[in-house]
PDB file of N, H, CA, C and O in Angstrom:
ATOM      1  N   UNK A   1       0.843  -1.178   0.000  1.00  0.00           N
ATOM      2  CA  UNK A   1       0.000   0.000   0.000  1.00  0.00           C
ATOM      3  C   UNK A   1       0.892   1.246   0.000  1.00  0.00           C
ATOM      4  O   UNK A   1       1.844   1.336   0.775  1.00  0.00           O
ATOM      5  N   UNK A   2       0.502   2.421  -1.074  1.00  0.00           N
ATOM      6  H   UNK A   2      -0.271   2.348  -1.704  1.00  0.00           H
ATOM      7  CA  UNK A   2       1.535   3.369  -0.768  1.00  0.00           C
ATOM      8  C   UNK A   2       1.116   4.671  -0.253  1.00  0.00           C
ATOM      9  O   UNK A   2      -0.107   4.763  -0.362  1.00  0.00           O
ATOM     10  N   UNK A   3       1.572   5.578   0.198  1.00  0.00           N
ATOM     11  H   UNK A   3       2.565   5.504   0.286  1.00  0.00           H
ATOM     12  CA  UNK A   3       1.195   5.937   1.268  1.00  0.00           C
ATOM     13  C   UNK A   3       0.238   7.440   0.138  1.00  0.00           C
ATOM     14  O   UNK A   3      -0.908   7.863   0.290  1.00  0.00           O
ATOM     15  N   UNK A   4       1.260   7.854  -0.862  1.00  0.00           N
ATOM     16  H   UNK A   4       2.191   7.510  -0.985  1.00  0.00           H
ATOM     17  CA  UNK A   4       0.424   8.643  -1.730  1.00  0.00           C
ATOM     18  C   UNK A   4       0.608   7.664  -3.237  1.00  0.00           C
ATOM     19  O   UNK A   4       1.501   6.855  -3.492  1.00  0.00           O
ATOM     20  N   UNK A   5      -0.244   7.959  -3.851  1.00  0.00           N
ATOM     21  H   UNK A   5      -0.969   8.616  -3.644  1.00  0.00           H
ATOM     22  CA  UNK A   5      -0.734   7.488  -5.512  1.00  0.00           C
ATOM     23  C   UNK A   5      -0.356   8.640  -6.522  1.00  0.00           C
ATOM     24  O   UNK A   5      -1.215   9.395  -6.979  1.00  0.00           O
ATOM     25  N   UNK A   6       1.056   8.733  -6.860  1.00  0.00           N
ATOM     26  H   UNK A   6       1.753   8.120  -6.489  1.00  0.00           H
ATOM     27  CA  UNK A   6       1.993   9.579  -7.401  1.00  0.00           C
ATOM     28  C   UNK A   6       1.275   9.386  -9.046  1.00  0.00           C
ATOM     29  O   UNK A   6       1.929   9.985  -9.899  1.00  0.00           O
ATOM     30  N   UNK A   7       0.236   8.760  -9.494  1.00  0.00           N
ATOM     31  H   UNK A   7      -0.295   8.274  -8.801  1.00  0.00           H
ATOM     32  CA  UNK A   7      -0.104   8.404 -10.819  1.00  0.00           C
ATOM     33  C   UNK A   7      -1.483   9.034 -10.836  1.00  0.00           C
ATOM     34  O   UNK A   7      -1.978   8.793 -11.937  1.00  0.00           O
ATOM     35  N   UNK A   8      -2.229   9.671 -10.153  1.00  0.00           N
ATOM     36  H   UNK A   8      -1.827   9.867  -9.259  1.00  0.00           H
ATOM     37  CA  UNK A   8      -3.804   9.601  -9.719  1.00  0.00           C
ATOM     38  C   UNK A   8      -3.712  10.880 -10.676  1.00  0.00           C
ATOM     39  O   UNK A   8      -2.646  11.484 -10.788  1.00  0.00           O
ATOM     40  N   UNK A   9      -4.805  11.251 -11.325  1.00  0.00           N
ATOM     41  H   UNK A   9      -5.671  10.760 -11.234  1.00  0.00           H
ATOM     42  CA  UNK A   9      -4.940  12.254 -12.398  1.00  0.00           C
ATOM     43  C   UNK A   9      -4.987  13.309 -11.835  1.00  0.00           C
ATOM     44  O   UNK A   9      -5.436  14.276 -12.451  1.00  0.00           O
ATOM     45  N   UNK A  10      -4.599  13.429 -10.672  1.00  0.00           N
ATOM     46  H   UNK A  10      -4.235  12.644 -10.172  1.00  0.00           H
ATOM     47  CA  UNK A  10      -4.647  15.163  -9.712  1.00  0.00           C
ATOM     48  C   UNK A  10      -3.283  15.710 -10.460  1.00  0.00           C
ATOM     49  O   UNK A  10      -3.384  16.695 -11.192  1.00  0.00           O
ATOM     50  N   UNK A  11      -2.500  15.315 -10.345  1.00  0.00           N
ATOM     51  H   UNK A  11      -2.418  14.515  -9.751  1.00  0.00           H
ATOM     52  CA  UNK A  11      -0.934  14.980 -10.101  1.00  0.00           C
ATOM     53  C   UNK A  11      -0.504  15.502 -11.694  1.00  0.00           C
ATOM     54  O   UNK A  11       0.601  15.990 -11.930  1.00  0.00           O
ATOM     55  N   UNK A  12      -1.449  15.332 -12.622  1.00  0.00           N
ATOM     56  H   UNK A  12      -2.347  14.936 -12.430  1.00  0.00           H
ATOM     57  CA  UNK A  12      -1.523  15.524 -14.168  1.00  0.00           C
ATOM     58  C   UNK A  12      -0.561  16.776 -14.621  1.00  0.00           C
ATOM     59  O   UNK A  12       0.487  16.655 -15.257  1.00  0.00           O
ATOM     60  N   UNK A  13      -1.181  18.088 -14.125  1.00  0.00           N
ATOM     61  H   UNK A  13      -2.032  18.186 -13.608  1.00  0.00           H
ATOM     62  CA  UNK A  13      -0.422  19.309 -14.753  1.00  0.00           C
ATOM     63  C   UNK A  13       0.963  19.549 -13.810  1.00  0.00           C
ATOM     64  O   UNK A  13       1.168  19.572 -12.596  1.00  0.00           O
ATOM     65  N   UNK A  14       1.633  19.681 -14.769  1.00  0.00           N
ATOM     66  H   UNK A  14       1.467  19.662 -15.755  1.00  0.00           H
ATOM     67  CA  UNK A  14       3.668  20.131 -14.097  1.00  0.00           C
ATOM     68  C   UNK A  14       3.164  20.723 -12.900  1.00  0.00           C
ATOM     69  O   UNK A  14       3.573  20.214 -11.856  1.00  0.00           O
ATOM     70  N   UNK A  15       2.217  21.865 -12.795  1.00  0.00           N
ATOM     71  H   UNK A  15       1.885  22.278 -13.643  1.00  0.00           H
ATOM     72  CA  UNK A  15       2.429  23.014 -11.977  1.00  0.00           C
ATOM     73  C   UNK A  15       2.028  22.278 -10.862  1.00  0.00           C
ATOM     74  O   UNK A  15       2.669  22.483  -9.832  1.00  0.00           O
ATOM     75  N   UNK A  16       1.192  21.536 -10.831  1.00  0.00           N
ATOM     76  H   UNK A  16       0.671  21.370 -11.668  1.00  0.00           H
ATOM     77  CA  UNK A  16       0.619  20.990  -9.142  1.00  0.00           C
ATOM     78  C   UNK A  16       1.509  19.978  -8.663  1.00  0.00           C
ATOM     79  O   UNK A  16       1.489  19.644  -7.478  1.00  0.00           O
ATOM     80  N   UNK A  17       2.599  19.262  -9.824  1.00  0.00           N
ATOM     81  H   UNK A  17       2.615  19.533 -10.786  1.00  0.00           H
ATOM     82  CA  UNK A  17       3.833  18.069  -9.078  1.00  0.00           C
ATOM     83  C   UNK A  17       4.768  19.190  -8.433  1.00  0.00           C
ATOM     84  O   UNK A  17       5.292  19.038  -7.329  1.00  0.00           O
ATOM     85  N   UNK A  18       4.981  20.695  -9.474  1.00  0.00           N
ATOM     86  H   UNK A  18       4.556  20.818 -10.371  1.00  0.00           H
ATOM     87  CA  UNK A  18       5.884  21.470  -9.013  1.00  0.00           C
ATOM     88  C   UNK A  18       5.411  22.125  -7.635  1.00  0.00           C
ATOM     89  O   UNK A  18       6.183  22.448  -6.732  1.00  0.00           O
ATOM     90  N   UNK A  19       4.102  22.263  -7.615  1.00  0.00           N
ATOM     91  H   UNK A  19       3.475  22.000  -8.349  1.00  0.00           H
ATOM     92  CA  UNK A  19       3.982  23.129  -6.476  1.00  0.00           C
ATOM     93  C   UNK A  19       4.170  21.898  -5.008  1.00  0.00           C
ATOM     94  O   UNK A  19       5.012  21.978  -4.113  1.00  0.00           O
ATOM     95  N   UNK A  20       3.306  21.043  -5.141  1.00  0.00           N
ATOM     96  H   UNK A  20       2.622  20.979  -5.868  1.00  0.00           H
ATOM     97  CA  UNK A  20       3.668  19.890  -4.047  1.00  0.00           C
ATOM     98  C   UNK A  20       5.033  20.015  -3.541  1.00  0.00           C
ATOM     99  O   UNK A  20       5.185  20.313  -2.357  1.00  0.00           O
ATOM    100  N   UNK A  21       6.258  19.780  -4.459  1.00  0.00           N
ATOM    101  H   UNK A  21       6.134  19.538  -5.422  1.00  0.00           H
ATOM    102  CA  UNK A  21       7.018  19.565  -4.051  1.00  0.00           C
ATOM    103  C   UNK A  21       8.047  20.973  -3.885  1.00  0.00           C
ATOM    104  O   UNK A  21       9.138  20.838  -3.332  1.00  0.00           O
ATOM    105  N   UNK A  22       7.744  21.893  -4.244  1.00  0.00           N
ATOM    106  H   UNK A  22       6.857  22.002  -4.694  1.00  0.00           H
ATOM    107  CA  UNK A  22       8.122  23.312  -3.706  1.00  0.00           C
ATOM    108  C   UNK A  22       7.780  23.202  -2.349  1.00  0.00           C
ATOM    109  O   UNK A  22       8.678  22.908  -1.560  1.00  0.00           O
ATOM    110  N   UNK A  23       6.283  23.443  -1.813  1.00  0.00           N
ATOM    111  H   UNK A  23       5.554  23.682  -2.454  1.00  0.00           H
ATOM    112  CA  UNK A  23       5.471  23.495  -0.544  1.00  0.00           C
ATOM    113  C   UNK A  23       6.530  22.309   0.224  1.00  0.00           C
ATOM    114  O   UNK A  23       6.986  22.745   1.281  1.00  0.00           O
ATOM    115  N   UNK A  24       6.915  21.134  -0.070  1.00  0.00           N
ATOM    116  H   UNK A  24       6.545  20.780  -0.929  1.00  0.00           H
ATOM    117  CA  UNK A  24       7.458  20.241   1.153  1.00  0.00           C
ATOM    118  C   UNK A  24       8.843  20.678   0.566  1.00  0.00           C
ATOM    119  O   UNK A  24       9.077  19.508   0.263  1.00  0.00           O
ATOM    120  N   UNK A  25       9.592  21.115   0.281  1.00  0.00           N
ATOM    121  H   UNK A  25       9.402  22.066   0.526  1.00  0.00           H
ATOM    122  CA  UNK A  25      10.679  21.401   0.352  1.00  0.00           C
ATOM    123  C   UNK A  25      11.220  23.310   1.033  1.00  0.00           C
ATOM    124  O   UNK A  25      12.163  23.954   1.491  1.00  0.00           O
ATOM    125  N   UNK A  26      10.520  23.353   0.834  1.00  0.00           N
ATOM    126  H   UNK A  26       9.753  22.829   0.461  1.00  0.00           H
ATOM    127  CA  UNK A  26      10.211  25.346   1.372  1.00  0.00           C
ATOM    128  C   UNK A  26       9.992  25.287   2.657  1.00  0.00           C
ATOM    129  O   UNK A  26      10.448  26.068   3.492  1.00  0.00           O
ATOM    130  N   UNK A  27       8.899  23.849   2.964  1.00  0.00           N
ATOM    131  H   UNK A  27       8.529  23.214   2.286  1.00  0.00           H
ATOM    132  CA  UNK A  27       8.666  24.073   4.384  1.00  0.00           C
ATOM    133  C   UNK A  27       9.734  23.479   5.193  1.00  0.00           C
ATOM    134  O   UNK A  27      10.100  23.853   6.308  1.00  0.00           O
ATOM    135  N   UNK A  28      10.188  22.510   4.495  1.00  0.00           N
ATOM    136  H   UNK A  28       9.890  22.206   3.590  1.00  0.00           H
ATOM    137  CA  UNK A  28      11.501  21.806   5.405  1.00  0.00           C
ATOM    138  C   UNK A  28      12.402  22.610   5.681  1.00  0.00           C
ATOM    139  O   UNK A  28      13.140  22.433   6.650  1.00  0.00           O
ATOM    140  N   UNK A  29      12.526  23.891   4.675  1.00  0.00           N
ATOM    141  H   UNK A  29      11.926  24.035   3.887  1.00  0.00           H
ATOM    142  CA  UNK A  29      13.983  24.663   4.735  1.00  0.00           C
ATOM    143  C   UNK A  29      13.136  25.317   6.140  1.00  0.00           C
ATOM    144  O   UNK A  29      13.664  25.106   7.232  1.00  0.00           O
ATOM    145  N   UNK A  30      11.977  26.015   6.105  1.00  0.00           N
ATOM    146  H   UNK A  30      11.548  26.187   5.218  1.00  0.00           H
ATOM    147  CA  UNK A  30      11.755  26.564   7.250  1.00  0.00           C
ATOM    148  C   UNK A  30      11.858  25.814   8.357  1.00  0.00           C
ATOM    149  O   UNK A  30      12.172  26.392   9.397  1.00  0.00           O
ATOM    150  N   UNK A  31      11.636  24.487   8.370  1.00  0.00           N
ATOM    151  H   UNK A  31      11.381  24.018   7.524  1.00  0.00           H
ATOM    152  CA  UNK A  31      11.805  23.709   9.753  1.00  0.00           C
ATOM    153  C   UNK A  31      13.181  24.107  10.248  1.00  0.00           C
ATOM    154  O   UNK A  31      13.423  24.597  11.351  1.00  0.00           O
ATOM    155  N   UNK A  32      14.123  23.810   9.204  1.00  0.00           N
ATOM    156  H   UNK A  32      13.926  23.412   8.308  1.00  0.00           H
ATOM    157  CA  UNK A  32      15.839  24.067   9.508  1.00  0.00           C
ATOM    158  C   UNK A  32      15.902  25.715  10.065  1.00  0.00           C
ATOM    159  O   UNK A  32      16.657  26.145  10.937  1.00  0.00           O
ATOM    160  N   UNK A  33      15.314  26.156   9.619  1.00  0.00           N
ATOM    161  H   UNK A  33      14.701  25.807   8.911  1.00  0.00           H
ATOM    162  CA  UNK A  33      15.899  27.905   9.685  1.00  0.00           C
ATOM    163  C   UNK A  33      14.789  28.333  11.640  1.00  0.00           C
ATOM    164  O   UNK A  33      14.561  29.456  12.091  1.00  0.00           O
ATOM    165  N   UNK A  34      14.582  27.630  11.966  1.00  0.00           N
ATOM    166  H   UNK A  34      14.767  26.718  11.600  1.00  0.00           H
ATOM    167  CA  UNK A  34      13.575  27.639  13.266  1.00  0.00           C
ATOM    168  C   UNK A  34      14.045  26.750  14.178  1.00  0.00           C
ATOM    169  O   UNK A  34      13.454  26.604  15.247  1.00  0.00           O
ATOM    170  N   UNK A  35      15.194  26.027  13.863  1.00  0.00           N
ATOM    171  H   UNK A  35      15.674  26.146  12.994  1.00  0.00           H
ATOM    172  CA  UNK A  35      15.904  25.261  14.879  1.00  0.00           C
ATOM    173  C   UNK A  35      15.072  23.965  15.061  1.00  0.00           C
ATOM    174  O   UNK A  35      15.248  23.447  16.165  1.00  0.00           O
ATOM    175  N   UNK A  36      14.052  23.201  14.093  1.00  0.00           N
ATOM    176  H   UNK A  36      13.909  23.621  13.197  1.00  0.00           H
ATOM    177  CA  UNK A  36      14.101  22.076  14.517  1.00  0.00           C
ATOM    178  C   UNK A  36      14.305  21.087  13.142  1.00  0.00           C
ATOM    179  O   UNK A  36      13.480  20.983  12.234  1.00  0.00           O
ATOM    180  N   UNK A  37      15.368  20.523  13.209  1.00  0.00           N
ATOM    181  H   UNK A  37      16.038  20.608  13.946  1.00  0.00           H
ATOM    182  CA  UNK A  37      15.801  19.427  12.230  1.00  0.00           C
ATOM    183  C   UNK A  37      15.383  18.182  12.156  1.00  0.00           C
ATOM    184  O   UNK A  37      15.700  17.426  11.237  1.00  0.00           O
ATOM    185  N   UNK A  38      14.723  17.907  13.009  1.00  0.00           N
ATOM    186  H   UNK A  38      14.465  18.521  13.755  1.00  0.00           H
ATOM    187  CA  UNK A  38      14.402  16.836  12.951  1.00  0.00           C
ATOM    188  C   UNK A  38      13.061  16.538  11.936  1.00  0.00           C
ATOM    189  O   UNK A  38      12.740  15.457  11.441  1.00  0.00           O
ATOM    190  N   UNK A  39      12.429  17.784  11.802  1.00  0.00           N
ATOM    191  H   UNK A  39      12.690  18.662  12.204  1.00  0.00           H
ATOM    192  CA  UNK A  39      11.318  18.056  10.690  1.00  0.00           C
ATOM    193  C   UNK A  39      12.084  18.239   9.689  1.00  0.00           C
ATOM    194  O   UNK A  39      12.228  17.450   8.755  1.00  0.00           O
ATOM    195  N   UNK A  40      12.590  19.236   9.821  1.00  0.00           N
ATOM    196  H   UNK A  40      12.473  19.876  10.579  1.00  0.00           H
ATOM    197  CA  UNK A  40      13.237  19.756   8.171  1.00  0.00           C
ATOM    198  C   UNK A  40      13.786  18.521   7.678  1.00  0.00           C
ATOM    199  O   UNK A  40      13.264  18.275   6.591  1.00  0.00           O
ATOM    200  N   UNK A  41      14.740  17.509   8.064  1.00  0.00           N
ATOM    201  H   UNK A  41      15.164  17.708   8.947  1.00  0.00           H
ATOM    202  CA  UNK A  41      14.859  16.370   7.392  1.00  0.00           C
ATOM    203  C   UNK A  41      13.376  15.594   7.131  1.00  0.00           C
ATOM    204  O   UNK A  41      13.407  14.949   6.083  1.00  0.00           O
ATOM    205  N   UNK A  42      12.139  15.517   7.820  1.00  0.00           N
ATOM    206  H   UNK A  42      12.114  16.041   8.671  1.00  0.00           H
ATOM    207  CA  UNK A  42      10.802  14.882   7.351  1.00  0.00           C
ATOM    208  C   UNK A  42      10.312  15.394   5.738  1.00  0.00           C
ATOM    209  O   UNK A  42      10.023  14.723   4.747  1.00  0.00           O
ATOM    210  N   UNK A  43      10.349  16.543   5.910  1.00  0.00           N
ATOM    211  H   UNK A  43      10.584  17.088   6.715  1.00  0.00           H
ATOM    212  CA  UNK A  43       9.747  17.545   5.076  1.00  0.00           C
ATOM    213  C   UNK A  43      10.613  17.350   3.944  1.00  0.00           C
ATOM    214  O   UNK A  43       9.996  17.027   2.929  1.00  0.00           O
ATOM    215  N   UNK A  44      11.756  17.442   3.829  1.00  0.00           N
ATOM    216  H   UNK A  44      12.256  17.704   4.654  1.00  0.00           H
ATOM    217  CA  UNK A  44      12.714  17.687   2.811  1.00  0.00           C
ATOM    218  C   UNK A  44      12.672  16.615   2.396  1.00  0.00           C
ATOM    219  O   UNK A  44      12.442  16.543   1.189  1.00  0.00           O
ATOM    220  N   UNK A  45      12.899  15.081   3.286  1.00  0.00           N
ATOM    221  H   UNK A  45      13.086  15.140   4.267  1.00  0.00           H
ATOM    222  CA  UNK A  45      12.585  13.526   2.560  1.00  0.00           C
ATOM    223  C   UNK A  45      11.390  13.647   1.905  1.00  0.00           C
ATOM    224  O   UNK A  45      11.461  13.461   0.690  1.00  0.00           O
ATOM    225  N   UNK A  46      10.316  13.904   2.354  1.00  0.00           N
ATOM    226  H   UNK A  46      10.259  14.055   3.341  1.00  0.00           H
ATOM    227  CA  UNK A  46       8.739  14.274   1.548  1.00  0.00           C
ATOM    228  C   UNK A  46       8.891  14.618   0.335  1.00  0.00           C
ATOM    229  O   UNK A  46       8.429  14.083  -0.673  1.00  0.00           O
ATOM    230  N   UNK A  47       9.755  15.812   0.466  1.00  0.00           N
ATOM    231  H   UNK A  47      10.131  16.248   1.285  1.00  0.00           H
ATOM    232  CA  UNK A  47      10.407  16.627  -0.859  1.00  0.00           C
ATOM    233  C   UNK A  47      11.033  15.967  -2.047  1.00  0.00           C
ATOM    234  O   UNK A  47      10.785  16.051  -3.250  1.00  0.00           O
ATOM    235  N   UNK A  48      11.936  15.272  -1.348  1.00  0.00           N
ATOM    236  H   UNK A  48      12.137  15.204  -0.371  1.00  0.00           H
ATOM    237  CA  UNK A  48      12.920  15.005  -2.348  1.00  0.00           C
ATOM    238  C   UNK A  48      12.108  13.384  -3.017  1.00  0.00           C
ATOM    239  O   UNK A  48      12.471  13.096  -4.157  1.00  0.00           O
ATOM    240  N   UNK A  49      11.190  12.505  -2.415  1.00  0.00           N
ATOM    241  H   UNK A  49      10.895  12.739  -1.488  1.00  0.00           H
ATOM    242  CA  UNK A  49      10.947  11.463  -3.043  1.00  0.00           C
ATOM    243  C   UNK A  49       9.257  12.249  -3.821  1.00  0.00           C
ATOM    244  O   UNK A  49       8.831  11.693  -4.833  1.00  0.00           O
ATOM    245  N   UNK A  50       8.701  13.109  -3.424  1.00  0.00           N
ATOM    246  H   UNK A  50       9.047  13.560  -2.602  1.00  0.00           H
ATOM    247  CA  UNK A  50       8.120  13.207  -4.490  1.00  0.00           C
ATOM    248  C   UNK A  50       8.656  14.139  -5.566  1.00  0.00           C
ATOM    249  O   UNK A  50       7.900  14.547  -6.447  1.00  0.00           O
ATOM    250  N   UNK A  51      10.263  14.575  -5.508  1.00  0.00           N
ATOM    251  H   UNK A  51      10.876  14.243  -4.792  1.00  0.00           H
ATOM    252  CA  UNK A  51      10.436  15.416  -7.050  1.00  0.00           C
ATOM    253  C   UNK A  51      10.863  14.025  -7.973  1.00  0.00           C
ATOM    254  O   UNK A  51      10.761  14.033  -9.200  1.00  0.00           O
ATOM    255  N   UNK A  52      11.335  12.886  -7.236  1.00  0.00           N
ATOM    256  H   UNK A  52      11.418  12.880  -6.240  1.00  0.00           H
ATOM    257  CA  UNK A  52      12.005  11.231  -7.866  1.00  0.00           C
ATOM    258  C   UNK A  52      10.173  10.920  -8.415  1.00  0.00           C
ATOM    259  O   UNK A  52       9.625  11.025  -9.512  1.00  0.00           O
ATOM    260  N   UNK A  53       9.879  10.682  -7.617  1.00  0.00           N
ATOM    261  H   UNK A  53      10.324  10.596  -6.726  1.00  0.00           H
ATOM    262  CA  UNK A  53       8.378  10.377  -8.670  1.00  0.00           C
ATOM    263  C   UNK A  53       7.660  10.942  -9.020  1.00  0.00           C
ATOM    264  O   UNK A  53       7.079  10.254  -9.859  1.00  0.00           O
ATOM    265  N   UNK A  54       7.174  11.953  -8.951  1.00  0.00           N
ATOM    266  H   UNK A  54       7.646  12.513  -8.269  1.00  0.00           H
ATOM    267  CA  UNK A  54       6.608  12.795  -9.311  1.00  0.00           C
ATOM    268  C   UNK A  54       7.145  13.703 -11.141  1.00  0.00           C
ATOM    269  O   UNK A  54       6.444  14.483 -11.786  1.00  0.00           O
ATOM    270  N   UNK A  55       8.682  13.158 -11.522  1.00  0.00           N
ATOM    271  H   UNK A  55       9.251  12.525 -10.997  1.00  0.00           H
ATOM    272  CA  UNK A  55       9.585  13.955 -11.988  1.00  0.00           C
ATOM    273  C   UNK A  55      10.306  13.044 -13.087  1.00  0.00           C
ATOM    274  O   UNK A  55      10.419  12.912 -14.305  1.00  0.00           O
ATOM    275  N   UNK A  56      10.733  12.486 -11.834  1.00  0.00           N
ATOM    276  H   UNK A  56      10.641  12.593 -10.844  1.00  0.00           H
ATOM    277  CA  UNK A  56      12.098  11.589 -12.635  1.00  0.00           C
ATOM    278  C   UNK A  56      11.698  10.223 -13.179  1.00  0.00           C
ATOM    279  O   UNK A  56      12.111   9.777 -14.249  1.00  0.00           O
ATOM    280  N   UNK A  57      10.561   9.371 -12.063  1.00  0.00           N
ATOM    281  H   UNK A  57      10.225   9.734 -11.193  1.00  0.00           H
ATOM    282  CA  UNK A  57       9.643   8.335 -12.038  1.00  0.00           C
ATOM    283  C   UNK A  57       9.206   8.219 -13.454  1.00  0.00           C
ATOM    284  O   UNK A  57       9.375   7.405 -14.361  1.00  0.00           O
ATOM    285  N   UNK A  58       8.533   9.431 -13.282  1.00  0.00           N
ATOM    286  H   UNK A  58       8.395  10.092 -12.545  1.00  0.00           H
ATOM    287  CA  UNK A  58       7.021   9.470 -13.859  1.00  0.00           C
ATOM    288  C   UNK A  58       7.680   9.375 -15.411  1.00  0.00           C
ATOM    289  O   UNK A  58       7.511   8.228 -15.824  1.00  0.00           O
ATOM    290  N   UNK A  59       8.278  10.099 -16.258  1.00  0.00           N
ATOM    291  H   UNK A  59       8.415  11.030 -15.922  1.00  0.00           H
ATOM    292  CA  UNK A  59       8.831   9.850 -17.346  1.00  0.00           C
ATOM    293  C   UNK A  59       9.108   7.997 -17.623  1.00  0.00           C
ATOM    294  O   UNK A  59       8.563   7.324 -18.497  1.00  0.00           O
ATOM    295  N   UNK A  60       9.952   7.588 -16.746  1.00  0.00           N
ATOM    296  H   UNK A  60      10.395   8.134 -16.035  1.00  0.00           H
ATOM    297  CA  UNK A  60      10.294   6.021 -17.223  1.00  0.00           C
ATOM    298  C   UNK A  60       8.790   5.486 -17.137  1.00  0.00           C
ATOM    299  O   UNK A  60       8.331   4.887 -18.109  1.00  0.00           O
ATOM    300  N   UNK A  61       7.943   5.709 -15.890  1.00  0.00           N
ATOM    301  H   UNK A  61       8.316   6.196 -15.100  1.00  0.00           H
ATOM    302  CA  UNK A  61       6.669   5.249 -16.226  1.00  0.00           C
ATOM    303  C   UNK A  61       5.766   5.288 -17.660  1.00  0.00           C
ATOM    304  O   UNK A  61       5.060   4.407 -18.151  1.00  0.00           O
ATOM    305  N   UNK A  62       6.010   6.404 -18.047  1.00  0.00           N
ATOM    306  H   UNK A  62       6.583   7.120 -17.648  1.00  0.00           H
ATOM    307  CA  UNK A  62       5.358   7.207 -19.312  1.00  0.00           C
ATOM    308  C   UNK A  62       5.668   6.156 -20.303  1.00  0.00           C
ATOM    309  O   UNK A  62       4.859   5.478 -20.936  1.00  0.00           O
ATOM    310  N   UNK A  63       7.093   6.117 -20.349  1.00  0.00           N
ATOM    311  H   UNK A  63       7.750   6.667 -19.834  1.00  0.00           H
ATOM    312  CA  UNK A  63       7.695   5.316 -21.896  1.00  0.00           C
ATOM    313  C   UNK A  63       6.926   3.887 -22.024  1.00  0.00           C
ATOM    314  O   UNK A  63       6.510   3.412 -23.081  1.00  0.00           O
ATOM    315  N   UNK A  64       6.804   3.186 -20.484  1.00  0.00           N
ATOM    316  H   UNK A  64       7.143   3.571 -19.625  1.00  0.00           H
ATOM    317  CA  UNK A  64       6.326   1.781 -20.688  1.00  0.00           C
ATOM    318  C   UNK A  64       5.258   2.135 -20.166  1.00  0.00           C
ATOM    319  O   UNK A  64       5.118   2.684 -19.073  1.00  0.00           O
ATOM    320  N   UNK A  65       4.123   1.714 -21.237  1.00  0.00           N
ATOM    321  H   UNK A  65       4.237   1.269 -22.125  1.00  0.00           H
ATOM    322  CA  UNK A  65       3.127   1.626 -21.217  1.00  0.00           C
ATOM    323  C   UNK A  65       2.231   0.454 -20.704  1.00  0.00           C
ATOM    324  O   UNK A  65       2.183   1.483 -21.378  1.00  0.00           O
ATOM    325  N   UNK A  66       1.765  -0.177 -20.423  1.00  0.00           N
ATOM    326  H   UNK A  66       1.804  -1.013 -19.876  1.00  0.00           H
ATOM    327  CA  UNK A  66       1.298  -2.013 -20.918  1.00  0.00           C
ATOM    328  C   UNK A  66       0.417  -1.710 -22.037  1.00  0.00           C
ATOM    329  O   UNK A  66      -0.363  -0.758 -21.997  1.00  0.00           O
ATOM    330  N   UNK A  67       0.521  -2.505 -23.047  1.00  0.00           N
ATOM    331  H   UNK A  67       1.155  -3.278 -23.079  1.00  0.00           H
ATOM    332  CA  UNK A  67      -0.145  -2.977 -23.988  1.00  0.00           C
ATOM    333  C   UNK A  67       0.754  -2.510 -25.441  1.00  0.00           C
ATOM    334  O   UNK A  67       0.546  -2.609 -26.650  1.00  0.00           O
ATOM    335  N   UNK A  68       1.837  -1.962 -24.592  1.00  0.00           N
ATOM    336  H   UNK A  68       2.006  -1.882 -23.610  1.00  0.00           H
ATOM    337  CA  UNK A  68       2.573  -1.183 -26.001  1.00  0.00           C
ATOM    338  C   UNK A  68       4.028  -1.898 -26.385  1.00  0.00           C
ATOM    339  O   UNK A  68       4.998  -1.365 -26.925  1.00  0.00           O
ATOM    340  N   UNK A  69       3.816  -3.787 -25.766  1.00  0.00           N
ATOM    341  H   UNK A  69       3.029  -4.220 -25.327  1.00  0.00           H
ATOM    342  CA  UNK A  69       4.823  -4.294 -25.922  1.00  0.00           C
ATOM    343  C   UNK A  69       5.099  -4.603 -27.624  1.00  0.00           C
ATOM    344  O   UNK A  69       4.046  -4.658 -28.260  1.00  0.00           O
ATOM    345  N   UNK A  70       6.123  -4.770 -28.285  1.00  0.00           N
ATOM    346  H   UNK A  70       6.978  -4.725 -27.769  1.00  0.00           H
ATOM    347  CA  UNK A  70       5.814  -4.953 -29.646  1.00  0.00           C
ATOM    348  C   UNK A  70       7.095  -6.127 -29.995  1.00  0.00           C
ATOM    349  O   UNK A  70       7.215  -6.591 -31.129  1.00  0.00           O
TER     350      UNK A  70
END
């Protein structure tokens, strides 16, 4: 079970993968800049695995399709 559905048609336009992962990475820097790290590393992990799927994922997903074996 995963915890978010990085494929769900919300997720569709650049601007809402970009903004997601702006918002958890912006906020982590603020966790750091307020003296507690132990968030800012939460937030920033949040960050950094949804710019990998959300980004980097999602392209290799794209190419393989199912049904487009030939």
């Amino acid at each position: 079970m995963a915890f978010f559905d990085f494929d769900h048609p919300f997720f569709e336009p650049a601007w809402r993968r970009a903004l997601v992962v702006g918002l958890c990475l912006g906020w982590g820097a603020f966790e750091f800049a307020t003296d507690a790290p132990m968030w800012g590393f939460a937030f920033a992990g949040v960050g950094a695995v949804a710019f990998y799927q959300m980004f980097l994922a999602r392209r290799s997903r794209s190419r393989a399709r199912p049904g487009d074996e030939r």
